[in-house]
N, C-alpha and C positions, 0 to 999 in steps of 0.2 A: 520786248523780246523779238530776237530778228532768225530766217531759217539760212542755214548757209548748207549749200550741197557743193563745195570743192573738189570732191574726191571723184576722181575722173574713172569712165569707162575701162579705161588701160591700167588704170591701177588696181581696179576692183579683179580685172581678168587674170592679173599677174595674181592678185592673191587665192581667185579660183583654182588657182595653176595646181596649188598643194592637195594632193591625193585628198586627202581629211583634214580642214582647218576649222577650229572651233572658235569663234570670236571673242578678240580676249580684251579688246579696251579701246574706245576710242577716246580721239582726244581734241580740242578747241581752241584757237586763239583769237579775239578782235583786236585792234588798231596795236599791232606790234610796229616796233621802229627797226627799220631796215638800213644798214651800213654798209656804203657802195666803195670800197676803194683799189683804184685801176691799177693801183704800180703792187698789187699783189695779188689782183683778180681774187678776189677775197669781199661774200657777201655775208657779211654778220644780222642775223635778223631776231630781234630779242623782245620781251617783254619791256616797256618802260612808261615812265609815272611822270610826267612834263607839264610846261602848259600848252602842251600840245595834242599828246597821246598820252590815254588811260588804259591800258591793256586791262582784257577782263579774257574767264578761260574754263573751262573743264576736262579735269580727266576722269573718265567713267569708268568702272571693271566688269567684267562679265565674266570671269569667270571665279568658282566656286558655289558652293547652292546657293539658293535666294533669291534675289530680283539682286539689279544692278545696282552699283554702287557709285554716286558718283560726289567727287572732291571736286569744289567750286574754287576757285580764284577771283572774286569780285575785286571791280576796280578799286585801285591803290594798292595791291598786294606786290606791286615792285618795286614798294617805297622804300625798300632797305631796312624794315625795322623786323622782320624775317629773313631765313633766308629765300621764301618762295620764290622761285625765277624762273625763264623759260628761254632758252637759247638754241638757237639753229644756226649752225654754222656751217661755213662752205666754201669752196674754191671754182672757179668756172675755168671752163676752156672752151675751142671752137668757138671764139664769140663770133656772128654774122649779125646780119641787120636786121635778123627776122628772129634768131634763136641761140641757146648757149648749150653747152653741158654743163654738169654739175656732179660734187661727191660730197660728202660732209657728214658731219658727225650732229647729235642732237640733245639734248639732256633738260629733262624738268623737274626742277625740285620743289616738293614741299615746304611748309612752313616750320618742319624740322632737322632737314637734310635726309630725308627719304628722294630717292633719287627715279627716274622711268628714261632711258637714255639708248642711244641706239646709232646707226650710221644707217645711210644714204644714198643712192646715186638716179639722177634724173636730168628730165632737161625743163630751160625755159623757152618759153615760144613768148612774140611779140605781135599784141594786136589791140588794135584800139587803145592804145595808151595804156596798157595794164601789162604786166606782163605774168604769165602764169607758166607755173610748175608742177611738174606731174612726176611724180619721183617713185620710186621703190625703197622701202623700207627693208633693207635684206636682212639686219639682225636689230634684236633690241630685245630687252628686260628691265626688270624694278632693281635696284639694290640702295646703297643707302650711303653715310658718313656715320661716323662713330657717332653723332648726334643724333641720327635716327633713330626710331623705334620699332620699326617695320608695319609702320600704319603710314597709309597718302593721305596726308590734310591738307585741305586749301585753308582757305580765312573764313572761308562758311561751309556751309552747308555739309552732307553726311561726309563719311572717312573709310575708308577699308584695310584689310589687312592686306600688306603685296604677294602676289601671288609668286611661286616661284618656276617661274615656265620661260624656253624660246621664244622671241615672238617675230612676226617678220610682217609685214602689211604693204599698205599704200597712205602718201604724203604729198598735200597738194597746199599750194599757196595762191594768192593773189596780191600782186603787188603793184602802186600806183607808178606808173613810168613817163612820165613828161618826155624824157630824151631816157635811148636803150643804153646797155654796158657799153656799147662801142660808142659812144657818143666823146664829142672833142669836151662835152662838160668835164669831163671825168668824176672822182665823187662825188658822194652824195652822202645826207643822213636825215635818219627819222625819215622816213618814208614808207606812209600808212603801208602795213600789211596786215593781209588776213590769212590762216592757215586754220586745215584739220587735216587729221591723219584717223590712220585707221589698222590695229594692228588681231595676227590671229596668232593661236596659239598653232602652229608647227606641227605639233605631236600628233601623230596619229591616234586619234578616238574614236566613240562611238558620237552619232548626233552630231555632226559635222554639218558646219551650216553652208547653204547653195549659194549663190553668187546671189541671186534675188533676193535670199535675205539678208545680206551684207547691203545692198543697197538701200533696202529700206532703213537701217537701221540708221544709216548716215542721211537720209533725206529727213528724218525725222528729227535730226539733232536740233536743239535748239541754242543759240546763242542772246544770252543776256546785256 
C-alpha cells in the first residue's frame, strides 16, 4: 500500500469557500492511461487493463450515519467483463511551456452501472517532467443506468447505498510528461497517470467540516 496526497492547497480553499460543506466522498485512482491528441486539444485520461497499466481505485462515502463506506476497484476491474470504468475527460486551452487550462466532464462507474460523474475546470502547470493539475470540481453527484441498483460496487471490498446530494469539491492529477502538450511530438497514449479528488456535500448543514479536516482526511488516504 502506497499514500498519495494530490489534492492541492488551492483546492482544498476553494472547497472551504462554501459557507457549510460536509464531506461527502472521496475518491482514487493509480496507473490510469492518459490520451494526448493535439489536432483536438483533447486529454482523455481513463482506467485501463494492458501490459502496461493496471488501474486500481476507490470511491469512499461519508455521508449518511455510520463509519465510511468504501467501494474498492482492485486491479483488473477495466477488463471489460463489467461495466466498472473510470474516465476523465477534457479539452485544453492556453497551452504555454510551463502550463495549460483545462474543462471537462468526469464519470465513474460501478460494476453495475451505478454511476458518481461530475464537470471540471482547472489548470496544468509543467515541472519536472510531471505535469500536475489542480482543478475544481463545480458540480457532481451519483446516479445510475437502468442496470443500476442504487448501490456503488467495486470488485471488492464493502458497497453503499448512493446518496442523493450536490456535490462540488477539489481534482488533482499527476501525470508522466517526457515532452508538454506544446510539444512538436504531438500525441501521445497510455501515459502513467495518478488522480484523487475530493468532493462535499453543498448543502448547508449542521457539523460542517473545517478545511483541517478535509485535509487530513485526504493525507490519510491510502492507495492499494
Amino acid at each position: 500500500m502506497k499514500t498519495t496526497l494530490l489534492i492541492s492547497a488551492t483546492a482544498l480553499t476553494t472547497i472551504a469557500g462554501a459557507a457549510q460543506a460536509d464531506l461527502a466522498a472521496t475518491f482514487g485512482y493509480t496507473d490510469m492511461g492518459a490520451n494526448w491528441n493535439v489536432e483536438s486539444n483533447t486529454l482523455n485520461v481513463g482506467a485501463s487493463e494492458t501490459d502496461m497499466l493496471s488501474t486500481s481505485g476507490d470511491v469512499t462515502n461519508y455521508l449518511g450515519a455510520g463509519f465510511p463506506s468504501t467501494a474498492l476497484f482492485n486491479s483488473g476491474f477495466a477488463d471489460g467483463s463489467t461495466t466498472a470504468d473510470s474516465q476523465f475527460n477534457m479539452e485544453l486551452s492556453n497551452i504555454t511551456a510551463l502550463s495549460a487550462d483545462a474543462a471537462g466532464t468526469f464519470i465513474i462507474t460501478d460494476i453495475n452501472g451505478d454511476t458518481l460523474s461530475g464537470s471540471y475546470v482547472g489548470t496544468w502547470t509543467n515541472q519536472f517532467g510531471f505535469g500536475f493539475f489542480d482543478g475544481h470540481v463545480t458540480a457532481a453527484g451519483y446516479g445510475g443506468t437502468e442496470a443500476g441498483n442504487s448501490v456503488f460496487e467495486g470488485n471488492a471490498g464493502q458497497t453503499f447505498a448512493i446518496p442523493l446530494a450536490a456535490l462540488e469539491g477539489g481534482l488533482s492529477m499527476m501525470l508522466q510528461m517526457p515532452e508538454w502538450f506544446d510539444s512538436q511530438e504531438g500525441n501521445f497514449i497510455a501515459r502513467t497517470t495518478q488522480l484523487d479528488g475530493i468532493l462535499v456535500n453543498t448543502v448547508p448543514a449542521p457539523g460542517a467540516m473545517a478545511l483541517l479536516g478535509l485535509g487530513g482526511v485526504v493525507a490519510g488516504r491510502r492507495r492499494r
